[in-house]
N, CA, C and O of each residue as an XYZ file, in Angstrom:
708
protein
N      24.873     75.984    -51.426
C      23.637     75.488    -50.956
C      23.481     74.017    -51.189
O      22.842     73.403    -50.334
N      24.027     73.263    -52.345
C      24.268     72.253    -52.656
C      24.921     71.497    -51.666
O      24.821     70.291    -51.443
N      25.603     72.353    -51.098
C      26.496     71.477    -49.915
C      25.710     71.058    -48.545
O      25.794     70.033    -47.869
N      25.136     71.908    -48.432
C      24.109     72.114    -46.788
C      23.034     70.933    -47.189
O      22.912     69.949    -46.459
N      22.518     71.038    -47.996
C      21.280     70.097    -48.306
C      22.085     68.917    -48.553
O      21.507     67.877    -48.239
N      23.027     68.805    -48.935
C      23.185     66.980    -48.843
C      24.122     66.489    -47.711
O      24.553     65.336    -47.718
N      24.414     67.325    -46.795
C      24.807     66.613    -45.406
C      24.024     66.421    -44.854
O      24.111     65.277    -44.407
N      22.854     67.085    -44.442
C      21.645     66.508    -43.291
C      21.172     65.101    -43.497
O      21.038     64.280    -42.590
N      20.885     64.854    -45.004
C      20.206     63.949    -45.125
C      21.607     62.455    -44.343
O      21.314     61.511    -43.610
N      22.702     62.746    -44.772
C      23.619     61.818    -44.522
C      23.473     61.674    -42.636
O      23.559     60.701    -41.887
N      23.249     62.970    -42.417
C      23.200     62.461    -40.933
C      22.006     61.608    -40.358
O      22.118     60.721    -39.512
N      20.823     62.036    -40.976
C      19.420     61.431    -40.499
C      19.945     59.864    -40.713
O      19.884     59.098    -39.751
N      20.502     59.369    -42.094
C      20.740     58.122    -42.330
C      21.312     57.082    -40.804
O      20.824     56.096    -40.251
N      22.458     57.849    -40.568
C      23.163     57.545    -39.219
C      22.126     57.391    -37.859
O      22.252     56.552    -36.967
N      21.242     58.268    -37.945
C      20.028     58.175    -36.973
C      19.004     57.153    -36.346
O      18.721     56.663    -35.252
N      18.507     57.101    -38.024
C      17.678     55.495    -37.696
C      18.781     54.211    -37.628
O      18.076     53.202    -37.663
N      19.920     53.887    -37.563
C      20.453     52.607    -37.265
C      20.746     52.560    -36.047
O      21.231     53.513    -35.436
N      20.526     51.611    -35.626
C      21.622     51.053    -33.908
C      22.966     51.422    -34.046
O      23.757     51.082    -34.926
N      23.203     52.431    -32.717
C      24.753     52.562    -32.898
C      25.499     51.365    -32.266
O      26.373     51.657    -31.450
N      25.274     50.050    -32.528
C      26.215     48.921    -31.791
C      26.200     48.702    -30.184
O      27.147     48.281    -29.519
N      24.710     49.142    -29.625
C      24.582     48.744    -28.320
C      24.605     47.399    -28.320
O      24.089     46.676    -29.172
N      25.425     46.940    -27.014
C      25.434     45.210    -26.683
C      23.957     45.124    -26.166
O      23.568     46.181    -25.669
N      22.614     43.608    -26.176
C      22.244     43.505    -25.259
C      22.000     43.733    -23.954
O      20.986     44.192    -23.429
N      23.050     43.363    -23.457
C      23.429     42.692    -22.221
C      22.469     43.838    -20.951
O      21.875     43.466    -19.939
N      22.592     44.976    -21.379
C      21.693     45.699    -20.429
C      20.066     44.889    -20.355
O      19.720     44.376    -19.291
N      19.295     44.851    -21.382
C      17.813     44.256    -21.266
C      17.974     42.827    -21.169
O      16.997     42.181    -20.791
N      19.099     42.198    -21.462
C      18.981     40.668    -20.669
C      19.205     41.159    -19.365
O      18.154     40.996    -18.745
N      20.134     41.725    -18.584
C      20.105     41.855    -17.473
C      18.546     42.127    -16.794
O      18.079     41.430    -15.893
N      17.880     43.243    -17.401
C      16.695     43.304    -16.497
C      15.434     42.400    -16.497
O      14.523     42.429    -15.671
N      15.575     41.451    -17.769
C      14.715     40.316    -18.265
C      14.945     39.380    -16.787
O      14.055     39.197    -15.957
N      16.468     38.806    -16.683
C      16.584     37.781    -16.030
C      16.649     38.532    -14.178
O      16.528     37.736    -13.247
N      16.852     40.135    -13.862
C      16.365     40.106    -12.574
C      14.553     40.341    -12.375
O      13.996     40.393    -11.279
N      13.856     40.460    -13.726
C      12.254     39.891    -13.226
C      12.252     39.370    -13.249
O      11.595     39.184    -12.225
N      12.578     37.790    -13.844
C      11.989     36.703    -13.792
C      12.740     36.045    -12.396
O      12.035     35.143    -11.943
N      13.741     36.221    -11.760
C      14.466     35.869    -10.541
C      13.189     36.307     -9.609
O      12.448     35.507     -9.037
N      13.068     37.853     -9.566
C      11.935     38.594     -8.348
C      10.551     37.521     -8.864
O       9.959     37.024     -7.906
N      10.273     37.325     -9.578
C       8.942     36.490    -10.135
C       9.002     35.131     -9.441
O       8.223     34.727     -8.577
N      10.049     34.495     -9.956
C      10.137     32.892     -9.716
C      10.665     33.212     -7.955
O      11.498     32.325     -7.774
N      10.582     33.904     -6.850
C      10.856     33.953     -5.390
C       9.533     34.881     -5.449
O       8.896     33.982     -4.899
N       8.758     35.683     -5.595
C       7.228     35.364     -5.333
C       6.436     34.908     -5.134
O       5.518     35.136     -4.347
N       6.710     33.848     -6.099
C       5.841     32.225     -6.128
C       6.531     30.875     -5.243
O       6.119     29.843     -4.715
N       7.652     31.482     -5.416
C       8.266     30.353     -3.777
C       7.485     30.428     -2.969
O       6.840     29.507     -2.469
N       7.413     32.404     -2.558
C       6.832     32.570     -1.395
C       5.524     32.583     -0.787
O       5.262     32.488      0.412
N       4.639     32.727     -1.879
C       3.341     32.499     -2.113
C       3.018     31.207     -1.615
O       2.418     30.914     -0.582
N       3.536     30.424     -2.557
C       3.149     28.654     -2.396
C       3.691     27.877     -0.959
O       3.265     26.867     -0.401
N       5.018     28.961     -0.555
C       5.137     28.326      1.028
C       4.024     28.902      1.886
O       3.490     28.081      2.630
N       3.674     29.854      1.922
C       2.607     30.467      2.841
C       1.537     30.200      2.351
O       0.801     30.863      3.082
N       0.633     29.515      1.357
C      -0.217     28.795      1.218
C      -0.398     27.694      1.471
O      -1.403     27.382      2.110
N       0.612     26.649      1.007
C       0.379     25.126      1.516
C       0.326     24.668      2.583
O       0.640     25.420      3.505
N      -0.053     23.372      2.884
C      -0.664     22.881      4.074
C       0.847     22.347      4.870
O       1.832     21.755      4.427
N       0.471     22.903      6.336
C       2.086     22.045      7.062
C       2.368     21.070      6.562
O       1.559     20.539      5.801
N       3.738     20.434      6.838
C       3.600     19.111      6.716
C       3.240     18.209      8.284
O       3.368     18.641      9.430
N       2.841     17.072      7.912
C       2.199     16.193      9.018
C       3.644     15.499      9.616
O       4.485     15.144      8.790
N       3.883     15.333     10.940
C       4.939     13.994     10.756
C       4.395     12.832     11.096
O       3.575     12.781     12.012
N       4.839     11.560     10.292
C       4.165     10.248     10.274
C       3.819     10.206     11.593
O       2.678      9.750     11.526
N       4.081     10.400     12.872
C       3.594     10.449     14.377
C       2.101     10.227     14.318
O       1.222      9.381     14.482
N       2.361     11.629     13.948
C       0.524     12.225     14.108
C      -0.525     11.759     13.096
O      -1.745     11.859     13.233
N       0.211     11.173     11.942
C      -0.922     10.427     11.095
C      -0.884      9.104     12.044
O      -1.917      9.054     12.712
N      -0.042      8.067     12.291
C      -0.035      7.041     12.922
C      -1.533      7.227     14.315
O      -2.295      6.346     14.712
N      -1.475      8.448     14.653
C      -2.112      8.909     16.198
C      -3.672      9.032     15.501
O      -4.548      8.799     16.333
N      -4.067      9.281     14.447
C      -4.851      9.860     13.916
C      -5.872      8.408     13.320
O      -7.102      8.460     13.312
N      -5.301      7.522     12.984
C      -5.501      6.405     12.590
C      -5.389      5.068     13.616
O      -5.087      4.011     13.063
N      -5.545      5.052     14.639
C      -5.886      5.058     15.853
C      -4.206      4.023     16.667
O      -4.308      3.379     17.711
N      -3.425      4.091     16.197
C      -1.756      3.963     16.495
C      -1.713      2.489     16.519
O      -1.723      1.831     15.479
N      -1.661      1.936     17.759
C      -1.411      0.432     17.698
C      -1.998     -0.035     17.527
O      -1.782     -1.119     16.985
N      -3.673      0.523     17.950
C      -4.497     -0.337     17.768
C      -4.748     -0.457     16.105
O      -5.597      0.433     16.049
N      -4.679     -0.713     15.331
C      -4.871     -0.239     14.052
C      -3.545     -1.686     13.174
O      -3.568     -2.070     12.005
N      -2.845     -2.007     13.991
C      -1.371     -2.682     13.643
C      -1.933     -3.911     13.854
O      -2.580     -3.949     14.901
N      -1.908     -5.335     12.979
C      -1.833     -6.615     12.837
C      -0.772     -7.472     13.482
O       0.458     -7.421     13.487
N      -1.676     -8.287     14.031
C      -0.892     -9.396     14.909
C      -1.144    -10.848     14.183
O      -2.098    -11.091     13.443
N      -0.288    -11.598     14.477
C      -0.467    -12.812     13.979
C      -0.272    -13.964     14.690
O       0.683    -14.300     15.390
N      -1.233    -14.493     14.442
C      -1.564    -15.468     15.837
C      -2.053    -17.124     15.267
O      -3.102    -17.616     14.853
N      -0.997    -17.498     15.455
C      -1.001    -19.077     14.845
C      -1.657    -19.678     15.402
O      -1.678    -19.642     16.632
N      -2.601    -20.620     14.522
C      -4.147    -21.241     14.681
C      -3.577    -23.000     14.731
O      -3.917    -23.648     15.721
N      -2.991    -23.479     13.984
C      -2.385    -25.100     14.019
C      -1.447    -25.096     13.357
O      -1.016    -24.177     12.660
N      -0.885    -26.520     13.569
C       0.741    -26.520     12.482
C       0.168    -28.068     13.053
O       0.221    -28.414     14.233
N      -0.466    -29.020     11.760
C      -0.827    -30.676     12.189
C      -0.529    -31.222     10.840
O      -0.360    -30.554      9.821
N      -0.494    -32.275     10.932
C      -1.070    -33.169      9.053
C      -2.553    -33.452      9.368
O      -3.222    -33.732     10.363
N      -2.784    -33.213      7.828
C      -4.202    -33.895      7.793
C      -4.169    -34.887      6.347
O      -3.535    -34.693      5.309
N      -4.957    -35.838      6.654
C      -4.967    -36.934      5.711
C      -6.060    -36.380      4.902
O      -7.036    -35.804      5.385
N      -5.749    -36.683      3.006
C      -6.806    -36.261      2.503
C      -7.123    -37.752      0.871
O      -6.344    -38.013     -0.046
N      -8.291    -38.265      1.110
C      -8.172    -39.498      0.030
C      -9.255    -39.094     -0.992
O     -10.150    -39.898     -1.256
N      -9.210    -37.926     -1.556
C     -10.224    -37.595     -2.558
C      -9.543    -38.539     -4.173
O     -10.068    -39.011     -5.182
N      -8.156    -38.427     -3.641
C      -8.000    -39.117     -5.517
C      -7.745    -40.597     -5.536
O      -7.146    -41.128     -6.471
N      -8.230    -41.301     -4.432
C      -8.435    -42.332     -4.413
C      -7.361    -43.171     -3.514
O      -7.297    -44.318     -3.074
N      -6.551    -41.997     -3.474
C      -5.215    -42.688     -2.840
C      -4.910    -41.941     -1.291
O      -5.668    -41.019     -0.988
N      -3.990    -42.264     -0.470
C      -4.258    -41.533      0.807
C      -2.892    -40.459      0.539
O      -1.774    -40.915      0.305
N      -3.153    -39.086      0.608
C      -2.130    -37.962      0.547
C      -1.893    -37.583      2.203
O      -2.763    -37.853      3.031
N      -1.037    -37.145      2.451
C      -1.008    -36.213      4.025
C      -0.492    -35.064      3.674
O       0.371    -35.065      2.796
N      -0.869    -33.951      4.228
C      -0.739    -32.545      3.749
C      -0.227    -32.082      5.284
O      -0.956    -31.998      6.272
N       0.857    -31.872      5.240
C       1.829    -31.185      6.485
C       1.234    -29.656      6.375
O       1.852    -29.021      5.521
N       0.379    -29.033      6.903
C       0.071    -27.474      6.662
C       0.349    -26.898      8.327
O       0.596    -27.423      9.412
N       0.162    -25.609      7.834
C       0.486    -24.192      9.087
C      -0.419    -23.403      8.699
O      -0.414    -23.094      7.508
N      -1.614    -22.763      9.725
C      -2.340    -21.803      9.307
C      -2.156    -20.665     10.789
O      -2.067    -20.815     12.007
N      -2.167    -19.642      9.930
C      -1.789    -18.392     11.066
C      -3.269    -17.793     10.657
O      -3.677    -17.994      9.513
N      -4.031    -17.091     11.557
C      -4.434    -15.949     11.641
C      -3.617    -14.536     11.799
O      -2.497    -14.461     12.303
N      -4.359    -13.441     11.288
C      -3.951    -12.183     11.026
C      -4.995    -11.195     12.040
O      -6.105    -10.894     11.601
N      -4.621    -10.789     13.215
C      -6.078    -10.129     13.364
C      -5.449     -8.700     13.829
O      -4.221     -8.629     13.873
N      -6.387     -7.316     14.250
C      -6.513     -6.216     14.906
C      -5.710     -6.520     15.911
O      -5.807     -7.679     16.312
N      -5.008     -5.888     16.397
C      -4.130     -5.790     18.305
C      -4.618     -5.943     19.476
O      -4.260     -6.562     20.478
N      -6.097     -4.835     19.020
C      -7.024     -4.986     19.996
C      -8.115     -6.149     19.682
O      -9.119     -6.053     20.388
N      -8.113     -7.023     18.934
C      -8.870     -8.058     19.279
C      -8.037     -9.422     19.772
O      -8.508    -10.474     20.204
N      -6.656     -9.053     19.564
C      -5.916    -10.545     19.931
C      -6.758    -11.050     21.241
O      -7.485    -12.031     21.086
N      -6.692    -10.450     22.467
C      -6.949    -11.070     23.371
C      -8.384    -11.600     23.240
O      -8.511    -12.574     23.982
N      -9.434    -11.336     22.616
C     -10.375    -11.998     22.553
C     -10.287    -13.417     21.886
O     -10.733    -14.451     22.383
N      -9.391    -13.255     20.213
C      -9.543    -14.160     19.591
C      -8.704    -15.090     20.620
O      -9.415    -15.962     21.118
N      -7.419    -15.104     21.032
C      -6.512    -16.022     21.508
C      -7.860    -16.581     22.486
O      -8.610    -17.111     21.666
N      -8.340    -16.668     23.534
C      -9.461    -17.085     24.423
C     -10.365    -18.148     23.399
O     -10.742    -19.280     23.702
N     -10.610    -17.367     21.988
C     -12.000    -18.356     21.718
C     -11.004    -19.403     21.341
O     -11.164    -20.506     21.864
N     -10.013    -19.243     20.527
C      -9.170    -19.973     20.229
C      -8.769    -21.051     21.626
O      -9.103    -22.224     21.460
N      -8.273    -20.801     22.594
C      -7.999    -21.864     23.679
C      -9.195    -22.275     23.817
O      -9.316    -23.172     22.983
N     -10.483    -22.113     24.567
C     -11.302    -22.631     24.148
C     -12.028    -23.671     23.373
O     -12.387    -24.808     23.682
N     -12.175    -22.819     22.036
C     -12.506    -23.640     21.212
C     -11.517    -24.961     20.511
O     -11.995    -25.589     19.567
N     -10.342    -25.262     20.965
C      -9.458    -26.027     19.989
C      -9.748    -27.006     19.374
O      -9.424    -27.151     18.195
N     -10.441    -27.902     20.072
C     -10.510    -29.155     19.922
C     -11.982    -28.988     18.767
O     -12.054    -29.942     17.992
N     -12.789    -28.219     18.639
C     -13.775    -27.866     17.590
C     -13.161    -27.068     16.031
O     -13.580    -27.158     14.877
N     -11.919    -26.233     16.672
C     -11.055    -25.699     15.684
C     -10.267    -26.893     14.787
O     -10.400    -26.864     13.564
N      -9.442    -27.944     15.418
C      -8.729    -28.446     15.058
C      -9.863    -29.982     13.822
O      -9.513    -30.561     12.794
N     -11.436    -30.096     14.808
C     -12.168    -30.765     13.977
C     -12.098    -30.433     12.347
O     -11.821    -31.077     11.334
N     -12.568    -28.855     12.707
C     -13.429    -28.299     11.365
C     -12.336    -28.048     10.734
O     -12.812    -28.326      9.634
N     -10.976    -27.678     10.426
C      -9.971    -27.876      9.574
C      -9.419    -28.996      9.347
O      -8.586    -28.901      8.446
N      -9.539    -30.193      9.845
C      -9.659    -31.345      9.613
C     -10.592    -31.942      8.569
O     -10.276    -32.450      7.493
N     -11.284    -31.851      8.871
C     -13.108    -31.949      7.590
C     -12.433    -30.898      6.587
O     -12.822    -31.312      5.495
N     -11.949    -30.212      6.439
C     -12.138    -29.065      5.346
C     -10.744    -29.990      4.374
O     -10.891    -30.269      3.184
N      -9.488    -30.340      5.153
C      -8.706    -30.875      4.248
C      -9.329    -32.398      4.072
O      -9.106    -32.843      2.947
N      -9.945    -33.152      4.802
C     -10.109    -34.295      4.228
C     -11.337    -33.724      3.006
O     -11.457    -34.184      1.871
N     -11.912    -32.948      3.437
C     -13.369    -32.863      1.821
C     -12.807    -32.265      0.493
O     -13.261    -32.484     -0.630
N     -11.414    -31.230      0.910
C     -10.876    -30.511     -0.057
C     -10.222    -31.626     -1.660
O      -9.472    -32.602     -1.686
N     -10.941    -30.879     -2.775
C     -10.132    -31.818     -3.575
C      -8.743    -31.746     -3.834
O      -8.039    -31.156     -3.014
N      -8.270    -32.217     -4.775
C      -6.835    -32.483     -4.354
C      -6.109    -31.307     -5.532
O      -4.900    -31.089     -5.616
N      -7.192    -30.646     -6.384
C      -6.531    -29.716     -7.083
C      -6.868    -28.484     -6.541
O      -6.571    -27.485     -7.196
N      -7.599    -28.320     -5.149
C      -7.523    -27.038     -4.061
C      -6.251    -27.260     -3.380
O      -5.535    -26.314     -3.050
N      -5.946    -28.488     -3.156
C      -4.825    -28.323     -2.530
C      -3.205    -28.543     -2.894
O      -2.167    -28.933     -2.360
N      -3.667    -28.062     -4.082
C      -2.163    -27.977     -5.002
C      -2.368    -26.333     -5.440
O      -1.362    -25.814     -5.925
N      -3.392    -25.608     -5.332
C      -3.122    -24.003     -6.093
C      -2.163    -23.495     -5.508
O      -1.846    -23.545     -4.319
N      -1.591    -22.889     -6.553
C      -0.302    -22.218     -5.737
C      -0.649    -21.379     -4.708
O      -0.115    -21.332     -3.600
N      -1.498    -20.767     -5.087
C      -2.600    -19.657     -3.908
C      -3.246    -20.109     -2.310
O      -3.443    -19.624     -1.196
N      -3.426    -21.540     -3.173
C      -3.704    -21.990     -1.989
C      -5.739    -21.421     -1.898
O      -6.578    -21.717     -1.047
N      -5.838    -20.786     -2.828
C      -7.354    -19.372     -2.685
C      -8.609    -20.111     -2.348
O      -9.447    -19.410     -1.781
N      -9.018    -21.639     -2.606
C      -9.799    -22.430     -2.377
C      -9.946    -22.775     -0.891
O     -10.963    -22.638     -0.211
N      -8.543    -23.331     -0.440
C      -8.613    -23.935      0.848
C      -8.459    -22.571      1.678
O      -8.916    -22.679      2.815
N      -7.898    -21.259      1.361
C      -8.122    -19.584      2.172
C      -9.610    -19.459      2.470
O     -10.132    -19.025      3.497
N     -10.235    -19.965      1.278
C     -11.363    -18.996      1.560
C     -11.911    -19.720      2.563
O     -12.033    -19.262      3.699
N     -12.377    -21.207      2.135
C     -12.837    -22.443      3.408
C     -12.529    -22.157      4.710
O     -13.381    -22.201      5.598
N     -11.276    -21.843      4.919
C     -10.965    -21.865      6.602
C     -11.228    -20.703      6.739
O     -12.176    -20.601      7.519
N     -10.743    -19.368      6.243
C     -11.454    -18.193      6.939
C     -13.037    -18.005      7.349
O     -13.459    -17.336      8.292
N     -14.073    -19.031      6.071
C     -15.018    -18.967      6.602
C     -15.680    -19.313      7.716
O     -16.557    -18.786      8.399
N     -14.845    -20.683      7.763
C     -14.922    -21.265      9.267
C     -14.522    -20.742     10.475
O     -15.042    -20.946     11.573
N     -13.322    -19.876     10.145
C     -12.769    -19.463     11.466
C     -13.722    -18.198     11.893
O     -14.115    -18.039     13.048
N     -14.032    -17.342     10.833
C     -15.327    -16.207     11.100
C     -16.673    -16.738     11.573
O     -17.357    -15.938     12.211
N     -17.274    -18.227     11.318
C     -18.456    -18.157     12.070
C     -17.828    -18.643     13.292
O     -18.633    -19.201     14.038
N     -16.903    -18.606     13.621
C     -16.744    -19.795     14.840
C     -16.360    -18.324     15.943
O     -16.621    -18.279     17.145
N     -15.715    -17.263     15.159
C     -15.434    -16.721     16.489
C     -15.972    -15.310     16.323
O     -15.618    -14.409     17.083
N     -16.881    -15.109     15.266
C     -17.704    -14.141     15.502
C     -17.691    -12.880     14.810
O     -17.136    -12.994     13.717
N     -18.117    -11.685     15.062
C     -18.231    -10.629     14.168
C     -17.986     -9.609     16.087
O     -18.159     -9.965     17.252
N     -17.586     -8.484     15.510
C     -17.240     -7.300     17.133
C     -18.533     -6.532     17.125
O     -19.526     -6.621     16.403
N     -18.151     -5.541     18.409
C     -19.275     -4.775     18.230
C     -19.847     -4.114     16.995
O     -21.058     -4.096     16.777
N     -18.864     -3.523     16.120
C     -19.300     -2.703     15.277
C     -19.799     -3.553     13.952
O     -20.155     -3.059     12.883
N     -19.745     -4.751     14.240
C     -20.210     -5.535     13.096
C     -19.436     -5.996     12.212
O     -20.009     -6.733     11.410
N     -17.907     -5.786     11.982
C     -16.864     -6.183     11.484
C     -16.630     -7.860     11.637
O     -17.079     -8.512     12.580
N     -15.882     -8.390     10.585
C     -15.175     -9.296     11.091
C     -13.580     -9.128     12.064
O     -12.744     -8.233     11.942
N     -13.558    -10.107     12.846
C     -12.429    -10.203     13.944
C     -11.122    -10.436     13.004
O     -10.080     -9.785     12.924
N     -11.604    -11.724     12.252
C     -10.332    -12.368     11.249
C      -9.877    -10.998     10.058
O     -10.655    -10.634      9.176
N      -8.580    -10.424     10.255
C      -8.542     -9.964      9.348
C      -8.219    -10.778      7.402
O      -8.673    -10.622      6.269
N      -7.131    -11.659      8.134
C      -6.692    -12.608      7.122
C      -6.015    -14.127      7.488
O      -5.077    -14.246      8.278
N      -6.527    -15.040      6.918
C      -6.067    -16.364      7.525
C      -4.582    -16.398      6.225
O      -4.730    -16.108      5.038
N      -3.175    -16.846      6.905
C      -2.190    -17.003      6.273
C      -2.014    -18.526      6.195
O      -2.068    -19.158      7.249
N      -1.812    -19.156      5.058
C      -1.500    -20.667      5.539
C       0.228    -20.801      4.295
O       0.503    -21.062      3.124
N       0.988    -20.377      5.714
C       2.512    -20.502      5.021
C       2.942    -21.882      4.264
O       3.531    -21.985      3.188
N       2.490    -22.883      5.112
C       2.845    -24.175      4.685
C       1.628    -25.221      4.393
O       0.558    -25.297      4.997
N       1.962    -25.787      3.602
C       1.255    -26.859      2.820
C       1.662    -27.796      2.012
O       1.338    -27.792      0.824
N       2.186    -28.432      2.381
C       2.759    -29.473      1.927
C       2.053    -31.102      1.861
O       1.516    -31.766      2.747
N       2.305    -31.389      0.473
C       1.423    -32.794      0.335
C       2.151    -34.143      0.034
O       2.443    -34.345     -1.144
N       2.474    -35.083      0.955
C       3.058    -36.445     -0.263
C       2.049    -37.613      0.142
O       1.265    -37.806      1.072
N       2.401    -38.221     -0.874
C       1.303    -39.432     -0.390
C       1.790    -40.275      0.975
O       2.847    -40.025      1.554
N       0.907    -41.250      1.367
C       1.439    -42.025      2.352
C       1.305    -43.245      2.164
O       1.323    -43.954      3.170
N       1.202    -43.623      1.383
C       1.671    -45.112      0.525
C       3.193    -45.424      0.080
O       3.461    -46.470     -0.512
């Protein structure tokens, strides 16, 4: 009887341990849910999100050419300027920047107007002092002529200005003494 009663217990022992199963079965089914999971949410998020646009139709949407900047050169003269007592000449170039659809208006006030255009940027470099017309920016003598060039040729129907941006590439100063 001694004998019977102390084998069972030896077997139960054997019972509760792992008999040396590998993993590899429950990684396997770990990594095919999370595969079926992560292509759910592919598919989800493709059939939710918004088409894509092609630049076309945003371009069309934003009203296409008309919407695109032209640049339309206003003078290329010297103007004499004697604020520091001495006589400077300033070789400059000023371009306008405008809408597509307003070129043809502005180019008109512009022929037109030249000889009033070519005055009032004239007056603006002879009054300009001589440390507006050394900023590297140039931001003094920008702002002056755009203002001029906006009352001179107006505001559109919708109340906008025409000028989008006055460019003045060149500016150049030496004395003339």
């Amino acid at each position: 009887m001694s004998d019977a009663k102390a084998t069972p217990p030896a077997e139960n022992k054997d019972a509760g341990a792992p008999k040396g199963k590998s993993p590899v079965k429950a990684i396997g089914i770990v990594a095919v849910l999370m595969i079926v999971e992560a292509a759910g949410v592919f598919m989800f998020v493709g059939k939710t999100a918004p088409a894509p646009v092609a630049a076309a139709e945003i371009k069309g949407e934003h009203g296409g050419d008309e919407a695109e900047s032209v640049e339309i050169p206003l003078i290329e003269d010297k103007f004499q300027n004697m604020q520091t007592g001495r006589v400077w000449v300033w070789d400059a170039e000023v371009v306008l920047k405008v809408k597509s659809k307003q070129e043809k208006f502005v180019s008109k006030q512009l022929e037109t107007r030249a000889a009033e255009i070519k005055e009032g940027l004239s007056t603006i470099f002879r009054k300009a002092q001589h440390s507006h017309l050394k900023e590297p920016g140039l931001e003094t003598l920008n702002r002056q002529v755009t203002a001029f060039i906006n009352d001179l040729i107006g505001k559109d129907a919708d109340g906008k200005e025409r000028i989008e941006r006055v460019v003045i590439p060149k500016c150049k100063g030496f004395p003339a003494d």
